[in-house]
Structures are given as C-alpha cells and as structure tokens.
N, C-alpha and C positions, 0 to 999 in steps of 0.2 A: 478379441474384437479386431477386424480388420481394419487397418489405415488407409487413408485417402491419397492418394498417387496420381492423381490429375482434377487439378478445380478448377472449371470453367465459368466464366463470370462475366455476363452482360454480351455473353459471343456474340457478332453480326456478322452474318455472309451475305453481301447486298453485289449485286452487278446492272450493270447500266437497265437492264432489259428485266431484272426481277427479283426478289429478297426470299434470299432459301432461308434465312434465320433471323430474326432480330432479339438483341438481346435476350438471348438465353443461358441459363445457368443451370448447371449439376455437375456433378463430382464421378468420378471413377474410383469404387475400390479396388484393394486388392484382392486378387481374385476372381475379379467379375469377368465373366465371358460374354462381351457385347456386342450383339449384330444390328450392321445401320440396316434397313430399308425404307422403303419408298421409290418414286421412279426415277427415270433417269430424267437428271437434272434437276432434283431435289436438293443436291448441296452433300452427298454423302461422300465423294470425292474429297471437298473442300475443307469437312469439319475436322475428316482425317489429317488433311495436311493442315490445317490452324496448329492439332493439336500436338503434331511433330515441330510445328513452331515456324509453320508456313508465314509470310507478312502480307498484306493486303487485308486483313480481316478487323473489326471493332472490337471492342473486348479486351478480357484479358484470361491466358491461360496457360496454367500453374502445373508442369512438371515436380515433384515432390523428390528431395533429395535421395541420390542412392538410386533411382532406377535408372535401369540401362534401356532405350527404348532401340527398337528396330523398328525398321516399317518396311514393307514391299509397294510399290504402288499397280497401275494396271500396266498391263503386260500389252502392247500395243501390236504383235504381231512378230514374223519374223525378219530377223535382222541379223549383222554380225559373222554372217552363216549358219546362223541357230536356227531351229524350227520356236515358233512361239510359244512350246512345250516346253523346248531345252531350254530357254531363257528364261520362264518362270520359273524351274527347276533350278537354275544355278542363282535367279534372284534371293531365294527363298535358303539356300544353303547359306549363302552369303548372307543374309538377313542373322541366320540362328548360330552361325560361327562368331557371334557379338555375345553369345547367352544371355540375352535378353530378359527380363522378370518382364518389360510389357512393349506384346507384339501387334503391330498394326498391319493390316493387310487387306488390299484393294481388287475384288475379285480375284483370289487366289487359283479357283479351278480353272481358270478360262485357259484354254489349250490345252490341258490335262487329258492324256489318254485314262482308257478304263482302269488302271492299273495305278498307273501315276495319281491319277486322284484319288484313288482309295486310299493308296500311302499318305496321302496328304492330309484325309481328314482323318487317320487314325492317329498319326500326330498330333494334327492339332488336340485331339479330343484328350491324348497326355501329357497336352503342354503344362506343365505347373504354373507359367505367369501369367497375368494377366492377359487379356486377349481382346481387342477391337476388329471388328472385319468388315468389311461391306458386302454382299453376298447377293444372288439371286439366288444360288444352288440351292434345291431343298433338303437333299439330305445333310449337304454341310450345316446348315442352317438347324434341320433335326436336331443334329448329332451335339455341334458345338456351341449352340446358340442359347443363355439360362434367360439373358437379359436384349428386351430389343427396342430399339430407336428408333420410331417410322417420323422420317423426315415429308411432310407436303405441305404443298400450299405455305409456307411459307412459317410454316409452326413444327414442334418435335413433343410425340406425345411416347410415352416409356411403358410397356408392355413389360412383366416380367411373371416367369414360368416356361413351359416349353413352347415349342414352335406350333406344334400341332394346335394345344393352346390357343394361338396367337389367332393362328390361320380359320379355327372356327369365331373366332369374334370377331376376325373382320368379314365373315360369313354370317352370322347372325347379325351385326351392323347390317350388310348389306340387306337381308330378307325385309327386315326393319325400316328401311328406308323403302323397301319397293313399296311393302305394304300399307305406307304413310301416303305414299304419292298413290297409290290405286284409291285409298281414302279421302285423299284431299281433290283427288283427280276428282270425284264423285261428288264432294261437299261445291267445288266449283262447279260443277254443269246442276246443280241442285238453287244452287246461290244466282246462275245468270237465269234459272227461270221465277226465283221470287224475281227477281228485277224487272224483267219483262214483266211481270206481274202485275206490280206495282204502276211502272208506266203506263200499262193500259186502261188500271184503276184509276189514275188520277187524267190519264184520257177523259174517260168517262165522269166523272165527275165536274170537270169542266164544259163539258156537253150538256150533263143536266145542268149545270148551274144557267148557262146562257138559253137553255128552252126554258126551265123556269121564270128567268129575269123577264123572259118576253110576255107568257103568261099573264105573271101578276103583275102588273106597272106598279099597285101599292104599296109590295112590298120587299120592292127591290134592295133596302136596305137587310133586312133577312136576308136576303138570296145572297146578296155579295159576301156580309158573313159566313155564312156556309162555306161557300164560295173559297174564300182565304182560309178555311179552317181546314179545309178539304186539301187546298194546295199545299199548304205549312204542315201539315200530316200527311202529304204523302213524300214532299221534299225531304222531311225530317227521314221515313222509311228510308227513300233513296240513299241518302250521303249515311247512313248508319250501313247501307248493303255496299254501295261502294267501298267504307269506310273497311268491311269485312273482307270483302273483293282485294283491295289492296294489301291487307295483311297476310290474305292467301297466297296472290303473289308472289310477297316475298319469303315468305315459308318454302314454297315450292322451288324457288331459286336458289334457294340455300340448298336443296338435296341434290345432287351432282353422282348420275349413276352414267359408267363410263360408256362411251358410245362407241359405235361398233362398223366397223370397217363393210360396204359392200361395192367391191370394185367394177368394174367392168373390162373385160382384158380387149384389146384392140388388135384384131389378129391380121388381118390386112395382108392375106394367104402365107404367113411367114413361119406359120404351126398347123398343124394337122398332119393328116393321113398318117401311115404307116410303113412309110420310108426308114433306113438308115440315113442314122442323122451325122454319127461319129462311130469312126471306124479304124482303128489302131491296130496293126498285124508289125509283129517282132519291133517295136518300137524302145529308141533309148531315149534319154534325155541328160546332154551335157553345158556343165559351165564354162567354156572354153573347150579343154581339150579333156575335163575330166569327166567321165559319164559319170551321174550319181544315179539313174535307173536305167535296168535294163530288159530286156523280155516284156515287153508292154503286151498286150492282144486283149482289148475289150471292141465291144459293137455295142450302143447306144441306138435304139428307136426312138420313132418321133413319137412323145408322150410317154418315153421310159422315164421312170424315176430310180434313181442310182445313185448310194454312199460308196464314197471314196473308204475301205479302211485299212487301220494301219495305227501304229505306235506312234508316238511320238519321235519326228529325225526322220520315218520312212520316207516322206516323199511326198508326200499327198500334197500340199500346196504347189509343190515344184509341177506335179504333173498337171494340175490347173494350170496354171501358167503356161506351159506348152502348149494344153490345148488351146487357149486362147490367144497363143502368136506370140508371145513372149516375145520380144528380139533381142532379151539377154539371155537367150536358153539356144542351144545349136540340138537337133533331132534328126536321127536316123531312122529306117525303116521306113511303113508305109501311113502315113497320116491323112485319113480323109474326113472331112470335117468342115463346120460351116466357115464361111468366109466371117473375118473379127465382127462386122459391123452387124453380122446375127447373132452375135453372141453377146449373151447379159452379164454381168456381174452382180452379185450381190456378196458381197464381202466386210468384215467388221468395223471397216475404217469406212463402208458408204463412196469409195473414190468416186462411182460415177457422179455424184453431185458438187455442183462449180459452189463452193464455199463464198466467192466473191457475187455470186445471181440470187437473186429471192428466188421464190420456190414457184412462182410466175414464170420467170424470165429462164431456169431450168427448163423445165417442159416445153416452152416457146422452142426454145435451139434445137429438141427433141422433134419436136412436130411444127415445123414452122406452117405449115399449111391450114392449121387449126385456125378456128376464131378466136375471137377473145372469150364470147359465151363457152365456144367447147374445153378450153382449158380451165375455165374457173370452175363448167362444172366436173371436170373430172377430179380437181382439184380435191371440190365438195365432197366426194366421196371418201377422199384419204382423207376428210376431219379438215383438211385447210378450208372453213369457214368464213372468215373474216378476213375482210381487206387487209390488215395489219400484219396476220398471216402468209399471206402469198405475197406480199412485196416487202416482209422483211430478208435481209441478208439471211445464207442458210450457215452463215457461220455466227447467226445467232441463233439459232434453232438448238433445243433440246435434244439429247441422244435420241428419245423417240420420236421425234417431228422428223428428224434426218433419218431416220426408218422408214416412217410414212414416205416420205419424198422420194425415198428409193423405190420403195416400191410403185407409188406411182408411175415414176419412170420408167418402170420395167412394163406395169399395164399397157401405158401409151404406145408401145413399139413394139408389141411382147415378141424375144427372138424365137429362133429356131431352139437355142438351145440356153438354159439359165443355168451358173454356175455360183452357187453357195461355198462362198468360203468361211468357217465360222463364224457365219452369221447371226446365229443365237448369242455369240458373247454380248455381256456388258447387258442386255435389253432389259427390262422388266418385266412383271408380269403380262400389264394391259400389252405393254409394246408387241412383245410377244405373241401374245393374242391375236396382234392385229396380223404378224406375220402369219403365223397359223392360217389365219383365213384367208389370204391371199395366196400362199400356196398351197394350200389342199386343192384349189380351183386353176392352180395356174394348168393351161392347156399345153404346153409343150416339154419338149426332152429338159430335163434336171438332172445335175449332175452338183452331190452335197459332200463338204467335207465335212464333219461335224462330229464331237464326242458326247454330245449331249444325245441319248437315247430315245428318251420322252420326245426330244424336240422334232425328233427324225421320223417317229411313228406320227405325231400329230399330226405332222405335214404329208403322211403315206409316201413317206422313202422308205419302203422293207426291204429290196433286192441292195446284197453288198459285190464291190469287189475287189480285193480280189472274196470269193465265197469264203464264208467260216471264220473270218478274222474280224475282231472288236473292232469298235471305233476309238 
C-alpha cells in the first residue's frame, strides 16, 4: 500500500480580483503521476507553489517526512545569455541533481526544441518519484499523465485514467451540454408562445366578460363571477409559466459553452499586395563585438508566412530582435525591412500591452482617432464585453485576457509585418483557439518562432527557414 507524501487541507487560493480555490482538500500518494489543467489563471501555478510551501495561501499543507521535493517553475524566456531552451534545460538538471522521490514542474516543454522535448518526456515518463506538473502539451500530458486535476471557475474536480480518457469526457460533457441548450433553447421559444397564449386568452375573456355584463343588466352578478374566475385562472396559468420561464433561465445560464473570437483586422494600406516586405542578403548579427550569426539571406513577401527553425541556443529569437531594431544588437550586411512602428510583436511575455492601462485605455494610445463606440466595439469582438473588463488594469488580466488584448492590438493597427515569438507558450486550450483564429485570417507577412508543431500548421505557417531543419 502506498503512503501519503502530501495532505492538503482546507487550501484557499483567493486574490483581490477572484478565488481559484476555496478550501480544498486531497492527499498525493506515492507514486502518483499528477497533471493540473484548466486555463490560464485557474490557480495551477499557485497550488504548485502552496505546495512547495509558497505563503500567502489558507490552509494547511503537509509535506510528509523523508521526501526530497524539487520543483522547476515557468521558464519566462531568455536571459543570462541563455536561450529559454537552455535555461529550462539547466533548470531541470539542477532540479534532478537534488534526487528528488517528488518532482514539481510548471510547464516543463515550453522552449524545448523537437529533440529536447522528447528527451524530456522520456524521462519523465521513467521517473520513479512521484510527479506533479502543469501542462498544456498533449503528448506530455498522454504519456505522463495516470491522474488529473482540472482547476475552473473557482472548484478542483479529479479525473483519474489516461489522458485520451479525459479529453473525450470533457468531449462528451461538451455534446451534452450543446444538446441540453438546443432543447432547452426549443422548450423556451415553446414556453414564450403558451404565454402569449395565455394573455390573449385572458384578453378575451375580459372582452367577453364586459359585452356580457352590458347584455344582461340582471345578471351581472354572474358575469362578474365568471369574470374573476376567468382572470384568477388565467393569472394562476401566467405566474406558473413565468414561474417555469425563470427556472429555464437559470438552467440556461448555468451552461457556459466557450465563445469564439471573430475579428476584424484594420488594414489602413499597411498589408497587401505582393511586394517584398523583408529582405536579408549576407546578414550577421552581433553583441557588441561578438557576432553570434552569420550568413543571413531570407526574402519575406507580403502575406508570406514563415517559421524561424533551429535548435535550441541557434539564434532564432536573436535574429527577431534584429529584425525588429533591436538597439542592443549591432548588424552587418544588407537589411531591408519595415520601418519598427510596422512591425507587430507577439511574443510570450505580451510586452506590447501597458500592464499599468485597462484594455480600454491600451487601444485608445493605439488608435487615438477612434471613437469610444469603435473601440468597445472592437473590444467586443476579443470577448472584452463588459464594462468591468475593458477598464480593469491589464495587470489584472488572466494569461488569456492578455492574449486576447494582444491580439486586439495587433487587429487595430495590423503591421506590415507580425512577428511570433513563442507565442503559444503557457496558453490553454480555448486561449489557443482563440489565437488560432486570428491568425489563420491575419492578412499580412508573419514571421514565427515556435516548437510547437500543431500550433504552426493551425495557423498555416508550413514554409521553414532555414528549409529542412525542426523547430
């Protein structure tokens, strides 16, 4: 029988803006191999660090004598002079040089070349100790996932068997819900015409009541009974159909199927035709006095779409950054290319979005010539709905609210040229999604770093370069 190596008791992860957990309790055995999901800003970050013995959390939670814990957190990019490959790689060494029995680890793949990550999940998948992860990767998730914890809305419900598993029951949930609201959708438009019905009926009956009463002057005592027996029967009908009305209602608002991004890109002659857009011949790229590439030669058209590839350390991020003006990067050769202020970023950290502006006052500095009408509604379309939404700080914003916003941003002005720096990290599924659909439509030149595969075909980036090399 396996023992108990972490008991978690009455946890609370509450922040000013919203409660990813209240009081919850379960236990980790030995041995269990547990992936958090849910989306971003769910608290799967958080409950990891609680149970590394983070503070700011309710609760209480019980490390069990004799284990060694490690944990990696997320890997925020590069730094140090590491590529954010090589950094998760030496986190991760340095994580398992503890010989840990139980390992905690906060999106491990993210910057993982094809290579590098396979190594990574073939470990883990021989690790002997116990294993907590947070994951969007689906084959990690496949591979090393027995037991999983979908963190939402503000509850933790426990899934255990494989992934595939998993992923069709919250597939048959979903059908299940559609096919509840196309029923209920039907029982309501069913329900507002007894209503009308009804009101017409007791229409009428008041009509005849008062042509009657005129009628017979002797027996308007009759007529008035009627009369009331008539209106008290159909009142009664009403507030029993209301009564049903409202319970439908909130049935109906309780089912929450996720909604779906349709942008509008604002092109304001700054994309089209079939021009060269970037144009790179013998091109190096140095830090000072050290070149770390050299023999550059690509040509980008307007509307190519184009993956950066390369290993992890080659370069890929650095040569973005050149092309978009770096001024801590010195370049030789011949660089022609848009002017910075046509060029987009979309990158994992979201830099284009002022953390101190709501997601209002963002777009405003973007487009100051807009109205207020045309900013909320473009807003409307990223999902920013509600007042509460566009004039909170965006450094309250969930990881995929500060997706949506970028992307916004990027509609409102769309450049000449948009550059994806592992952008897919950290997202979730819907987040995802939502990228997905904005860039399969985006109209202009793209230029992607990205190891994530899937994520690269979604969006129809298939031309690599240099040609023939992974991502």
């Amino acid at each position: 029988m396996s023992r108990q190596i972490v008991a978690i008791q009455k946890l609370s992860i509450i922040f000013p803006q919203k409660t990813c957990l209240e009081e919850f309790s379960q236990s980790v055995q030995e041995g269990d191999r547990i992936a958090l999901l849910g989306p971003n800003g769910g608290g799967k970050s958080s409950l990891l660090r609680a149970i590394c013995g983070g503070s700011g959390f309710g609760g209480v939670v019980r490390v069990a004598e004799g284990v060694v814990l490690a944990a990696v957190p997320q890997i925020s990019g590069a730094g140090d002079g590491l590529s954010g490959g090589e950094r998760s790689k030496r986190a991760l060494t340095e994580a398992l040089a503890k010989s840990p029995n139980l390992l905690l680890l906060d999106e491990p793949t993210n910057h993982l070349d094809v290579r590098s990550r396979g190594s990574l999940i073939s470990l883990l998948e021989h690790f002997s100790g116990t294993l907590l992860f947070a994951s969007h990767d689906d084959e990690l998730l496949e591979r090393c996932g027995k037991i999983f914890w979908h963190l939402e809305n503000g509850s933790l419900r426990v899934f255990r068997g494989s992934y595939g598993d998993y992923r069709r029951s919250l597939e048959e949930r979903r059908s299940t819900l559609e096919r509840e609201l196309e029923r209920l959708g039907g029982k309501r438009k069913e329900l507002e015409e007894k209503i009308q019905a009804e009101q017409r009926r007791a229409k009428r009956s008041r009509a005849v009541g008062r042509a009657n009463g005129k009628k017979d002057k002797w027996d308007k005592c009759t007529t008035f009974a009627k009369s009331q027996w008539a209106e008290r029967s159909s009142g009664k009908n009403l507030r029993r159909l209301d009564e049903e009305r409202r319970k439908l209602a909130e049935r109906l608002s309780d089912i929450r199927l996720p909604p779906a991004i349709v942008p509008t890109f604002h092109l304001s002659g700054r994309a089209g035709g079939s021009k060269i857009v970037l144009s790179i011949r013998d091109g190096s790229v140095a830090y000072g006095e050290r070149k770390v590439l050299e023999g550059i030669n690509l040509t980008l058209f307007s509307g190519e779409r184009l993956a950066i590839a390369g290993r992890n350390g080659s370069g890929k991020s650095t040569l973005l950054r050149a092309i978009g003006g770096d001024p801590a990067l010195r370049r030789w050769g011949c660089w022609d290319g848009p002017a910075r202020e046509d060029i987009g970023l979309l990158d994992q950290d979201y830099g284009t979005v002022d953390r101190s502006k709501s997601p209002l006052e963002n777009l405003r500095a973007l487009v100051p010539h807009w109205s207020v009408r045309d900013l909320r509604k473009h807003l409307q379309s990223f999902l920013f709905q509600k007042d509460g939404e566009i004039s909170l700080p965006a450094s309250q914003l969930s990881g995929g609210e500060l997706v949506r916003l970028a992307l916004a941003l990027v509609a409102a002005r769309t450049p000449k040229l948009l550059i994806l720096d592992e952008a897919a990290n950290n997202v979730d599924r819907e987040t995802r999604r939502h990228m997905v659909a904005v860039l399969r439509d985006f109209p202009a030149a793209l230029l992607a770093v990205s190891h994530d595969e899937n994520f690269l075909l979604e969006s129809k980036i298939t031309r690599r370069w240099p040609s023939g090399l992974d991502c």
